[in-house]
C-alpha positions as CSV (number, residue, x, y, z in Angstrom):
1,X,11.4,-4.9,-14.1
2,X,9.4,-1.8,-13.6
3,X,11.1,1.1,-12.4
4,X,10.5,1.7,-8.3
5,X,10.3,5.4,-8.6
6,X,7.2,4.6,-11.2
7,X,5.8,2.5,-8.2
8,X,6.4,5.8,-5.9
9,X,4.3,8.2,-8.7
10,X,1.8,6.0,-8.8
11,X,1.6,5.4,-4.6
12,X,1.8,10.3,-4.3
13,X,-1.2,9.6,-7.3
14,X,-3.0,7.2,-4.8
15,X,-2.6,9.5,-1.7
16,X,-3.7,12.4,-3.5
17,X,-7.0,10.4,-4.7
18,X,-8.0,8.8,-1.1
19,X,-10.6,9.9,1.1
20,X,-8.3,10.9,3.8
21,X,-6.3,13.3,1.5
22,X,-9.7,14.4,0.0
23,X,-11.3,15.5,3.4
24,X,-7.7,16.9,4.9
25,X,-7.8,19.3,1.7
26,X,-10.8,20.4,2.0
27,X,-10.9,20.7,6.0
28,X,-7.7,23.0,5.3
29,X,-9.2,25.0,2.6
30,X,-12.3,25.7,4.6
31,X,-9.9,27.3,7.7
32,X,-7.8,28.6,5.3
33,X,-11.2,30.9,3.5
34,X,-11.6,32.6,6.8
35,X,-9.8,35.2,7.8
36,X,-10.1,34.3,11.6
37,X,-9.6,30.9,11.3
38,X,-6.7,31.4,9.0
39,X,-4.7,33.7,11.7
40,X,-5.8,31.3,14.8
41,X,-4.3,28.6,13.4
42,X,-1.4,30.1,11.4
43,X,-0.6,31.6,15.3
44,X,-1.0,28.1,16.5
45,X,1.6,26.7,13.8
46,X,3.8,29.4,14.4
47,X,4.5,28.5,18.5
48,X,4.7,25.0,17.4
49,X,6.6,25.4,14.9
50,X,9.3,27.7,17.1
51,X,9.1,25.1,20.0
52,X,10.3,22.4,17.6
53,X,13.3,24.7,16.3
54,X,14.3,25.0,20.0
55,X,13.9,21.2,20.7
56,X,15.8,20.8,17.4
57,X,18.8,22.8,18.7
58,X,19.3,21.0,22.0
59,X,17.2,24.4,23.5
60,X,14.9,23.3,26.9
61,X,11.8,24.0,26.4
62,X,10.2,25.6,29.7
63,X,7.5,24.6,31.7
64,X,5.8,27.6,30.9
65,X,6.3,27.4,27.0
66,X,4.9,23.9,27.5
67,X,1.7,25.2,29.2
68,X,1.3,28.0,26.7
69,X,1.1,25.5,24.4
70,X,-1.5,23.1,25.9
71,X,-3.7,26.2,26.3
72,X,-3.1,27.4,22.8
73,X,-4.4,23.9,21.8
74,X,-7.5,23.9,24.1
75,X,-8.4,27.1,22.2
76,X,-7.9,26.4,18.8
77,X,-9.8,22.6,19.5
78,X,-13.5,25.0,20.5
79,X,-12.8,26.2,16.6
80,X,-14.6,23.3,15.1
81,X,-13.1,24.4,11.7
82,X,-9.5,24.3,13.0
83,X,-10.7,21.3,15.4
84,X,-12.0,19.3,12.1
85,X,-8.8,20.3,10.3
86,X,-6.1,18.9,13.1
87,X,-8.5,15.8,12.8
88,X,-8.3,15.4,9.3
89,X,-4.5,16.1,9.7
90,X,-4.0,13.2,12.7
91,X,-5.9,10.7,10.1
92,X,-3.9,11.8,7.2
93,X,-0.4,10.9,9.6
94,X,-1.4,7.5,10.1
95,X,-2.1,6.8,6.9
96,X,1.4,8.1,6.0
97,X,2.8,6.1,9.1
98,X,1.5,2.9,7.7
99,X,2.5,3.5,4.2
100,X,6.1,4.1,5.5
101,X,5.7,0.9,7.6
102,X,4.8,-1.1,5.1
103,X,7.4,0.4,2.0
104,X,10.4,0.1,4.8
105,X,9.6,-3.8,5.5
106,X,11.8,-5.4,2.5
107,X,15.0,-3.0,4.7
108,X,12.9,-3.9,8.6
109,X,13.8,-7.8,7.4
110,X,17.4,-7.6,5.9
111,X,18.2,-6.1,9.1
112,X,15.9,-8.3,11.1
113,X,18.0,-11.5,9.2
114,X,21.3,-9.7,10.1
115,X,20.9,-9.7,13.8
116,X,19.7,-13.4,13.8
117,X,22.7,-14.0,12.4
């Protein structure tokens, strides 16, 4: 019986090869190149990436913080480097999702089975 960690090499080998990997790479190398781009969208990460700290730690996040954020988005979607990127990134996640969904069905049915039970 082959080893399932083999199987898992071979599926990070398959995501590295597919288009969606491919075209998120190279959307992120193109924002990362420019200098403007880069900062835009590393400030964008940055807030988001604080407001999930603060979610994280039970902290509220304000109405205002949540507006700041909604505009910070609208501005970074006119990019259309940074626009192309987060769309290359939103297709990359649901290729991811549905990998997930389908490696987690053999557990999804054992504990399917045990509340039929």
């Amino acid at each position: 019986m082959p080893n399932i960690y083999d199987y898992a090499y071979d599926l990070e080998k398959a995501i590295r090869n597919s288009d969606e990997y491919k075209s998120l790479r190279e959307a992120f190398e193109k924002v990362m190149n420019d200098s403007g781009s880069k900062k835009m969208f590393e400030n964008f990460r940055n807030f988001q990436t604080e407001l999930q700290i603060k979610q994280m730690q039970g902290e509220q996040i304000t109405e205002e913080q949540v507006k700041d954020a909604q505009k910070r988005y609208e501005v970074i979607q006119q990019h259309p480097a940074i626009s192309h990127l987060l769309a290359m990134e939103e297709r990359m996640n649901v290729v991811m999702a549905d990998v997930s969904q389908i490696v987690s069905k053999p557990l999804d049915e054992v504990y399917r089975e045990l509340e039929e039970k």
